[in-house]
C-alpha positions in Angstrom: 0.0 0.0 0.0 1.4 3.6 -1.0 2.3 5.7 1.9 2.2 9.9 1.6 5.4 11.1 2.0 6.6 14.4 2.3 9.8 15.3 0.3 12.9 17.0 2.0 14.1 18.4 -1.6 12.7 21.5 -2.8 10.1 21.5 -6.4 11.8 20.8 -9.2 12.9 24.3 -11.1 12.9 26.5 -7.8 15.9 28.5 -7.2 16.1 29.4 -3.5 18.4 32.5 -4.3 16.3 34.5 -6.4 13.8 36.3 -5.6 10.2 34.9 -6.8 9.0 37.5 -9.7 5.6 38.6 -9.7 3.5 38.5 -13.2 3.5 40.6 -16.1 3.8 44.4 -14.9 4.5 43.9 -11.4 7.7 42.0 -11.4 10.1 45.3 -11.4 8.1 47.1 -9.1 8.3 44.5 -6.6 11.9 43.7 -7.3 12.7 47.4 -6.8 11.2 47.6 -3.6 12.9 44.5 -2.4 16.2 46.2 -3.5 15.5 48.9 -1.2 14.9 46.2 2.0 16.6 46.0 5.4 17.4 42.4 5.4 20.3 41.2 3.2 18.5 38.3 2.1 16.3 40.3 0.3 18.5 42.5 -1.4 20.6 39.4 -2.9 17.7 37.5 -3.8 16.6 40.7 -5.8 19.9 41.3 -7.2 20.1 37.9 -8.4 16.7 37.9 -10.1 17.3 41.1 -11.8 20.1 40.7 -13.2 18.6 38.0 -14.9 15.8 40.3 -16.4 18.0 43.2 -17.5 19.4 41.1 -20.5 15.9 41.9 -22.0 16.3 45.6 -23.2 11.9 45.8 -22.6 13.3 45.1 -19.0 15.6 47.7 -18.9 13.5 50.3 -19.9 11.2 49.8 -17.4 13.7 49.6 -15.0 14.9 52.7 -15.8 11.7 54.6 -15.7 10.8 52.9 -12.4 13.8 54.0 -10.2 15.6 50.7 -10.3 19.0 52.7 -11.3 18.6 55.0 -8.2 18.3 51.9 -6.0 21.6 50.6 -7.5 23.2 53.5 -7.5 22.6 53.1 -3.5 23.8 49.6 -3.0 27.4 50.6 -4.6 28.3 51.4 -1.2 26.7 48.2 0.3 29.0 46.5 3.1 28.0 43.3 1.8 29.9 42.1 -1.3 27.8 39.8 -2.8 25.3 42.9 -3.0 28.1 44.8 -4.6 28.9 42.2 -7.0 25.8 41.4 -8.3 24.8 45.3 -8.2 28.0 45.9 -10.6 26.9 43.0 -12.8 23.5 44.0 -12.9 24.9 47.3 -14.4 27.2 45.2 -16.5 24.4 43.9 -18.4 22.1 47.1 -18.7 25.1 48.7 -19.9 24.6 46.4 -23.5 21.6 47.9 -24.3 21.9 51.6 -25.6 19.0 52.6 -23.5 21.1 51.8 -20.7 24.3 53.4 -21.9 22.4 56.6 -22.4 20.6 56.1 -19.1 23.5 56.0 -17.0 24.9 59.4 -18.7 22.1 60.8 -17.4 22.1 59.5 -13.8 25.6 60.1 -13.3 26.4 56.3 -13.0 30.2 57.1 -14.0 31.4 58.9 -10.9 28.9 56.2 -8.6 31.0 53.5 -9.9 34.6 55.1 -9.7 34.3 54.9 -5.9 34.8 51.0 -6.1 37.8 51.1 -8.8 39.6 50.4 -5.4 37.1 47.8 -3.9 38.8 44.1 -2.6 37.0 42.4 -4.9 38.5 41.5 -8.2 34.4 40.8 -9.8 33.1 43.9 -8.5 35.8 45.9 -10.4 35.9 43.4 -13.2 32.1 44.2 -13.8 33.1 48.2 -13.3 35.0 48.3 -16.4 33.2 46.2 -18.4 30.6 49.5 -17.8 33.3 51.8 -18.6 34.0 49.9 -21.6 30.8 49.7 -22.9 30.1 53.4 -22.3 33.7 54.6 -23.9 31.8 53.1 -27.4 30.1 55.8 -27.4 31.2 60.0 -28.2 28.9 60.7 -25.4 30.3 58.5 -23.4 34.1 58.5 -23.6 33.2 62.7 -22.7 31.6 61.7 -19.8 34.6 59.7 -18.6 36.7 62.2 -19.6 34.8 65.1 -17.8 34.8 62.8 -14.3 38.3 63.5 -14.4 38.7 59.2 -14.3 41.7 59.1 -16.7 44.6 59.5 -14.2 43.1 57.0 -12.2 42.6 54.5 -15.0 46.3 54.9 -16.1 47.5 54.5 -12.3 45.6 51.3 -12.2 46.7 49.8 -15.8 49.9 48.7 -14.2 48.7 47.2 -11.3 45.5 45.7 -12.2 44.7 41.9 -13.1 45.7 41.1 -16.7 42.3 40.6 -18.2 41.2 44.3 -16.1 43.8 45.8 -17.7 42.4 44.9 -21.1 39.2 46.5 -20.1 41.2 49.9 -19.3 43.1 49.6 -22.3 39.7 49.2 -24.3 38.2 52.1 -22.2 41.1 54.5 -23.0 41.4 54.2 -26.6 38.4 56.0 -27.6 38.5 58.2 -24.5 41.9 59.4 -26.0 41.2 59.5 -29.3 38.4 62.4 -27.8 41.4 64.2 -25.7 44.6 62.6 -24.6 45.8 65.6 -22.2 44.9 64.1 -18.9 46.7 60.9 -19.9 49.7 62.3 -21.4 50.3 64.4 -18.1 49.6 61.0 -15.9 52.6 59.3 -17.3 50.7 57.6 -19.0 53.4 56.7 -22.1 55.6 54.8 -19.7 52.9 52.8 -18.3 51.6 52.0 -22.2 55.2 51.6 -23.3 55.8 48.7 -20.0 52.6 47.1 -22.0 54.2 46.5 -25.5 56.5 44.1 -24.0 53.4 41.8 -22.0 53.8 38.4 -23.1 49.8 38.5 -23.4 48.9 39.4 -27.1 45.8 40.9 -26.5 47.5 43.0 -24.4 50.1 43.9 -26.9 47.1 44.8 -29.3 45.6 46.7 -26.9 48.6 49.0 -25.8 49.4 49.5 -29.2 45.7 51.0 -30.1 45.9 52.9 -27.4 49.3 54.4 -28.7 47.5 55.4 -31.6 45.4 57.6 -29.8 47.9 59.2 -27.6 50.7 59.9 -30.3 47.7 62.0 -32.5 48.7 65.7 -30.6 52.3 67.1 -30.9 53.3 66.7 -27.1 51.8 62.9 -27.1 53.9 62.3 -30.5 57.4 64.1 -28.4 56.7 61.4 -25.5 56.4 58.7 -27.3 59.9 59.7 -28.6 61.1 60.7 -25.7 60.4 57.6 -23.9 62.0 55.1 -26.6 58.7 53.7 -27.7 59.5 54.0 -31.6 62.3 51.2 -31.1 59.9 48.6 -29.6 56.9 49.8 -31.9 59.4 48.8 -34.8 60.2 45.5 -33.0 56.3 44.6 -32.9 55.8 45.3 -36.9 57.7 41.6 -36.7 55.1 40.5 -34.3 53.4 37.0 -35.2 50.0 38.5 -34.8 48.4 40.8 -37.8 46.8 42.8 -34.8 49.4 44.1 -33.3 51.1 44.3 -36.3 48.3 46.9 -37.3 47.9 48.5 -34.5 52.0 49.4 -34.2 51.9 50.5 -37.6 49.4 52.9 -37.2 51.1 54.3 -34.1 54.4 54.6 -35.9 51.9 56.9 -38.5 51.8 59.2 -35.8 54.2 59.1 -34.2 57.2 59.6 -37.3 55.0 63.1 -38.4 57.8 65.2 -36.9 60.9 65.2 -37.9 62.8 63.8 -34.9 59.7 61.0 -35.3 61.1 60.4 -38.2 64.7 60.0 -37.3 64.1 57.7 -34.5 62.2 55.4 -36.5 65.2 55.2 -39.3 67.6 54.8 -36.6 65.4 51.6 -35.4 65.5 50.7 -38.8 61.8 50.6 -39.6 62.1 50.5 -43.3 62.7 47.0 -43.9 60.0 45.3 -41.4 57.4 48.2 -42.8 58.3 47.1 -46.4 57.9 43.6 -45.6 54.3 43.9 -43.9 52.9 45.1 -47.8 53.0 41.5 -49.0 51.2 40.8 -45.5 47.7 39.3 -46.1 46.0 41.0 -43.6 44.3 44.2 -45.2 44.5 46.5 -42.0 48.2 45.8 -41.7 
């Protein structure tokens, strides 16, 4: 005879750290309310379910328009670091959608997150960047980085970051430079890029040399790169065994040899030969 037993395991497709979603209109209210909650269950719970949700851009919208990026903005300074984390990813993701690129111009989401460039927590400035990142893609928002005064900071952290954070900065400064490269150039920030070049990590290498594109475009950023003895290792990388850097070195010598000392300190590295050699190269950007 069959006996009614009660299970000990929860029902099948129930996650116990999200937060249960309510239908259809109500779900972001009531998620945004639960961000704002005393108890730090909550909070993760609701952290965990939205950032789910903000992959939809319909999501983010709403989100937007309800106050959800005013709560976040709030639990940046959380003491808990699961609710930092998942806040930073949360932003991560609304941060793919233009809506949310434009969104966080607007609410000042830059400067919030610059105050956890130093956090503990290699995620929560992981997911920081990838913001930065995603905003620098746009004019609009490589200006707003610039005008938060964040480019010192980023250069004083390439060196000393992780090494796939400091491909995020180096894909953050490119077009941030490429709008003004003053604050960078009077950082230091040639050294630091220069230190780069020579990372055994090619993406890296690809990286450092875009970002010397940028910098060597105005006459002082063109001098440091001279100064510094760049030109002799940007000659060494048009050997490199990968087309990117290749490129990418290339188009920094462009600059870079426009004056006339430029130009004498890439003859005396003897950049003819490995720049005649990369025309036969079947890589079209090189």
């Amino acid at each position: 005879m069959a006996h009614a037993r009660i299970s000990m395991y929860l029902p099948p497709n129930i996650d116990p750290t999200k937060a249960d979603i309510a239908y259809g209109c109500w779900a972001l209210p009531n998620l945004n309310k639960e961000l704002q909650s005393e108890d730090l269950q909550t909070r993760q719970k609701a952290l965990m379910a939205l950032c789910d949700l903000m992959h939809d851009p319909e999501y983010v919208y709403q989100a937007i328009n309800i106050g959800c990026l005013e709560s976040l903005t709030a639990l940046l300074k959380d003491s808990d670091t699961l609710v930092r984390i998942k806040t930073t990813e949360a932003l991560h993701i609304m941060a793919t959608h233009n809506v949310g690129r434009t969104s966080f111009l607007e609410h000042d989401i830059i400067l919030a997150l610059s105050f956890l460039l130093n956090d503990p927590h290699s995620a929560c400035r992981q997911n920081l960047h990838q913001v930065y990142k995603q905003l620098s893609q746009l004019p609009s928002g490589a200006q707003g980085i610039l005008s938060s005064g964040l480019i010192p900071s980023l250069v004083w952290k390439l060196p000393r970051e992780e090494e796939d954070i400091q491909e995020l900065i180096l894909d953050t400064l490119a077009p941030c430079l490429q709008e003004d490269a003053t604050e960078a150039l009077s950082s230091r920030a040639v050294p630091f890029l220069k230190q780069k070049l020579l990372s055994t990590n090619t993406n890296i290498r690809r990286k450092a040399a875009r970002v010397l594109i940028a910098i060597s475009i105005p006459l002082e950023g063109k001098d440091q790169v001279r100064q510094e003895d760049v030109i002799p290792i940007l000659v060494d990388l048009l050997k490199d065994k990968d087309h990117e850097v290749q490129a990418n070195a290339a188009g920094a010598l462009m600059y870079a040899t426009v004056t006339t000392e430029g130009k004498y300190a890439a003859l005396d590295a003897d950049a003819i030969d490995p720049l005649l050699k990369l025309l036969s190269s079947s890589s079209t950007k090189v």
